[in-house]
ZAMARGU-4260 file (C-alpha; in steps of 0.2 Angstrom, whole numbers, plus 5000, padded with zeros to 4 digits):
<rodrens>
0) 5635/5322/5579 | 5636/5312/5564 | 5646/5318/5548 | 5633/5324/5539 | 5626/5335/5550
5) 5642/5341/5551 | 5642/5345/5534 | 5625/5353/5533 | 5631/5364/5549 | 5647/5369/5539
10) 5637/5374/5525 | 5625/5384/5531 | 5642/5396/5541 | 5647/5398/5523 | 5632/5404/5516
15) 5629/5417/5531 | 5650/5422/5529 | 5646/5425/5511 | 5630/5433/5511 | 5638/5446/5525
20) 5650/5450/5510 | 5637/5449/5498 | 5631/5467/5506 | 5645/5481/5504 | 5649/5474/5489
25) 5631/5480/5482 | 5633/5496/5489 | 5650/5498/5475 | 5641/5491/5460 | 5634/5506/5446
30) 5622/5501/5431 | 5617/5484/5438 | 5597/5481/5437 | 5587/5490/5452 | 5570/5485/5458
35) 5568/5503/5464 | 5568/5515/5447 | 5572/5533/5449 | 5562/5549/5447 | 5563/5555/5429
40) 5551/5569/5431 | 5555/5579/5446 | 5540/5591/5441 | 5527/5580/5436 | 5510/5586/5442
45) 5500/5570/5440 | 5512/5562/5453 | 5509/5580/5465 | 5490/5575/5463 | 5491/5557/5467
50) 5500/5562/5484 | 5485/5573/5488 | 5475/5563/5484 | 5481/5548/5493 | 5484/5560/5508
55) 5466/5566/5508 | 5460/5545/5508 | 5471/5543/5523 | 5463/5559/5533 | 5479/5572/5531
60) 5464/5582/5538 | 5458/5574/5553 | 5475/5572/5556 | 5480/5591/5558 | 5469/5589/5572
65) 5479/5577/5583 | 5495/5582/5593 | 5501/5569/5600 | 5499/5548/5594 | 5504/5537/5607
70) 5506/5518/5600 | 5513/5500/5603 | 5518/5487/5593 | 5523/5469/5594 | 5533/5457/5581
75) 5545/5445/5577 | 5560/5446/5567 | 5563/5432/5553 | 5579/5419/5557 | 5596/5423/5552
80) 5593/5444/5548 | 5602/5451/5562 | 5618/5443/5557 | 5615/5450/5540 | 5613/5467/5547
85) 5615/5468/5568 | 5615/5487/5569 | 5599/5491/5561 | 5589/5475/5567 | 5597/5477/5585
90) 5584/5458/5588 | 5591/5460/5606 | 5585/5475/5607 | 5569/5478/5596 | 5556/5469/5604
95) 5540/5476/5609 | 5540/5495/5611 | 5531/5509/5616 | 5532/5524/5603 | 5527/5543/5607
100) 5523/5555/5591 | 5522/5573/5594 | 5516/5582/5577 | 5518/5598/5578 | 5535/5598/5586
105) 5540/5581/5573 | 5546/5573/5587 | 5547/5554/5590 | 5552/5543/5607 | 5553/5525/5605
110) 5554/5513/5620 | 5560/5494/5615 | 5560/5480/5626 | 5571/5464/5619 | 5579/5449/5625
115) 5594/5458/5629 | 5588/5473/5637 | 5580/5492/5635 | 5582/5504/5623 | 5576/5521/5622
120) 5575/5534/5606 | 5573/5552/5604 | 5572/5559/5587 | 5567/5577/5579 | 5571/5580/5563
125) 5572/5599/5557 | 5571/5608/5539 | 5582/5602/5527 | 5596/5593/5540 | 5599/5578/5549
130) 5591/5580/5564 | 5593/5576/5580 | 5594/5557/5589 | 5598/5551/5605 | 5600/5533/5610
135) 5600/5525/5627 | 5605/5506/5631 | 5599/5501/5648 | 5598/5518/5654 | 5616/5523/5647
140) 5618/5534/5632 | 5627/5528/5617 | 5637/5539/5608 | 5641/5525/5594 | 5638/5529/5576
145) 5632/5516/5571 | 5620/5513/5584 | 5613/5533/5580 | 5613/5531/5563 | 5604/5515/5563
150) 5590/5523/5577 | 5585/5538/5564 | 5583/5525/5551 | 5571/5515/5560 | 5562/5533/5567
155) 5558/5539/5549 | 5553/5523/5541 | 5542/5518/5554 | 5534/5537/5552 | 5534/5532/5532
160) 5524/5515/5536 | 5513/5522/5548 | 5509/5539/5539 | 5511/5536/5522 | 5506/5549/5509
165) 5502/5559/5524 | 5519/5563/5531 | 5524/5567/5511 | 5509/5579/5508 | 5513/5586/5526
170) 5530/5587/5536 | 5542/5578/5524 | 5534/5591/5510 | 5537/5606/5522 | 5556/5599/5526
175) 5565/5591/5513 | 5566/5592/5496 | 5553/5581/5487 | 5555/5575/5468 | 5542/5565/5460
180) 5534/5557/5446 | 5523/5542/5441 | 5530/5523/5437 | 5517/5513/5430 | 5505/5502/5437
185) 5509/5486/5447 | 5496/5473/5455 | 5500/5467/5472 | 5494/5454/5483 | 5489/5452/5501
190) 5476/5445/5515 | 5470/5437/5501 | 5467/5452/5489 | 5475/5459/5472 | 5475/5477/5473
195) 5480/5487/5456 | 5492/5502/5461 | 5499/5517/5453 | 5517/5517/5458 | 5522/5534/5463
200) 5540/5536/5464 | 5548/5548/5475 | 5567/5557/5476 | 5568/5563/5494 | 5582/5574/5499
205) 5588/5575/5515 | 5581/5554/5516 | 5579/5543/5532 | 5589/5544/5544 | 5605/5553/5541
210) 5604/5551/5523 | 5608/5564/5512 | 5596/5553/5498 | 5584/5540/5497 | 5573/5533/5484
215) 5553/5526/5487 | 5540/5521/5480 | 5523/5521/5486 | 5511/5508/5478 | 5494/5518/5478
220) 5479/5508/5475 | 5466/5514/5461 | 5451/5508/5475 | 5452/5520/5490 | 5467/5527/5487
225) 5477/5520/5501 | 5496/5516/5501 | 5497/5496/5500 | 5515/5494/5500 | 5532/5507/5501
230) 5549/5502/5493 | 5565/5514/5500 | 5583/5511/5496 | 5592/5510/5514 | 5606/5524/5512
235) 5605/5529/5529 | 5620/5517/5534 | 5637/5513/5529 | 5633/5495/5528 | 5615/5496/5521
240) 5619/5506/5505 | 5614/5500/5491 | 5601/5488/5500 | 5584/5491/5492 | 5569/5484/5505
245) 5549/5486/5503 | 5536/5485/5518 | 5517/5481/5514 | 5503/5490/5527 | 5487/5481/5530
250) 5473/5480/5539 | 5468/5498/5541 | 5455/5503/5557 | 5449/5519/5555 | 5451/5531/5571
255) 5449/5550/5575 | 5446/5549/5554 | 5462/5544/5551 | 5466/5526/5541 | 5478/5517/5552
260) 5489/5499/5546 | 5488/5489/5560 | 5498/5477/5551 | 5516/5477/5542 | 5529/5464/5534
265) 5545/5469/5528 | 5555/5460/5512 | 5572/5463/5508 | 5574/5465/5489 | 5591/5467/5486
270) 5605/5460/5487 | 5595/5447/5489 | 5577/5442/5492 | 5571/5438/5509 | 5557/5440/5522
275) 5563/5451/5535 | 5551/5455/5548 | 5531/5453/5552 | 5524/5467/5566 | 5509/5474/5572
280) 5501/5488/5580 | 5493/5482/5595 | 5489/5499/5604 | 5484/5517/5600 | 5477/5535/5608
285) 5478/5550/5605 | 5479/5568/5611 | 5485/5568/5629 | 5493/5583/5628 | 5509/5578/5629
290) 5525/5590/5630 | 5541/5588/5626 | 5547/5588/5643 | 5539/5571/5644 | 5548/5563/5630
295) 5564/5570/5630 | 5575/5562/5641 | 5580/5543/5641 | 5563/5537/5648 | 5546/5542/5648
300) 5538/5552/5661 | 5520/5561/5665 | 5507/5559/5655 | 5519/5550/5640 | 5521/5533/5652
305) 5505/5525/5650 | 5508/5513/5639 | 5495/5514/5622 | 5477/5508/5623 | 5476/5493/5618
310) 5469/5488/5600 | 5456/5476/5599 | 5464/5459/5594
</rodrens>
């Protein structure tokens, strides 16, 4: 190995040493520009209707009608992200999964397969609290905090990106304490497309995870009314406060009259810039008439282990 790769080797160390500084030290800073602005009018009624509306575009009411969603996805993590953050990406970990959503009782089970093994979620979140989260390794239970932590954090924004306005207007509206108003308009881009937005802005209260805040933004567009893309501050852990993050959905199919994204890719926007993750839904039924029994526990059982039907590719 010649000098100058060695250089080039040493450089890039640094960078990742003082990046993994960079991050707490956001968490401390006050006044500092944000690209996430909060709410300033908790009671605004245009933002109220915006939600509805958005909700109603998504199918909010074809959606009362579905118990249970079962659904995969597959993706790939972007280099050099789960050594900024290892607990919440877990990349050993959070490969392909299998993901079990019961409505009515707002429960979720998540089943990941990685390069380093299994791991198995339980979530329910109740009115106005934490919740409940279970994690399993490998068929062992974790008690680590982290590890719980970062496992509700994933549970509630992939609901968000899945669900959108719907899960506001609905279960997050029912549970937690929702403050919102409007933020302008802002045009984004994607497959190819420019899509003017309404930027709703959203103070929610308990947030993701175990969060006793969070901060989002849904970028509605002034078409049909769909979410293009969410922003969410990431309080949920110790070492992601003060992160700011924003996930586009794309590609929506249309099933059981709901609007499904099929497709998602996550940028990190503070503290720094950087693509973090590109996933995909590659399977989805519905109504099997799953119980809780079936999910609860560190593996699927009955009619919860079938994996999801597969999407058309």
């Amino acid at each position: 190995m010649n000098s100058s790769t060695m250089h080039s080797i040493d450089l890039t160390r640094r960078r990742l040493v003082q990046t993994s500084l960079v991050l707490p030290l956001f968490a401390a800073l006050e006044g500092c520009t944000t690209p996430l602005a909060p709410v300033s009018d908790p009671n605004s009624a245009e933002a109220r209707s915006l939600l509805q509306r958005s909700a109603a575009a998504h199918g909010v009411q074809a959606l009362a009608e579905i118990t249970d969603v079962n659904l995969s996805y597959d993706g790939k993590w972007r280099p050099v992200v789960d050594k900024l953050q290892p607990a919440l990406v877990d990349a050993g970990h959070r490969g392909r999964s299998e993901e079990r959503i019961l409505l009515r009782e707002d429960f979720v089970a998540q089943a990941f397969t990685g390069p380093s093994g299994t791991k198995h979620v339980t979530r329910r979140c109740v009115r106005g609290g934490e919740g409940d989260v279970h994690v399993w390794f490998d068929g062992e239970e974790s008690m680590d905090s982290d590890a719980r932590a970062a496992a509700a954090l994933v549970v509630d924004g992939y609901q968000l990106f899945l669900l959108g306005p719907m899960l506001l207007a609905t279960r997050w509206g029912a549970d937690r304490d929702l403050q919102m108003d409007l933020g302008g308009v802002a045009r984004i881009e994607h497959s190819h497309r420019t899509y003017e937005c309404d930027v709703l802005r959203v103070r929610t209260a308990p947030g993701m995870g175990l969060a006793a805040g969070d901060d989002l933004a849904l970028y509605i567009d002034r078409d049909e009314y769909l979410m293009r893309r969410v922003r969410f501050s990431l309080n949920g852990l110790e070492s992601t406060r003060g992160a700011i993050a924003e996930v586009d959905a794309f590609d929506h199919v249309t099933l059981r009259g709901v609007r499904w994204p099929t497709r998602f890719h996550e940028q990190l926007l503070r503290p720094l810039p950087l693509p973090v993750h590109d996933w995909m839904l590659t399977g989805l039924d519905f109504n099997r008439g799953i119980g809780l029994a079936e999910v609860s526990g560190k593996q699927f059982s009955g009619g919860a282990a079938l994996p999801a039907e597969a999407l058309p590719i």
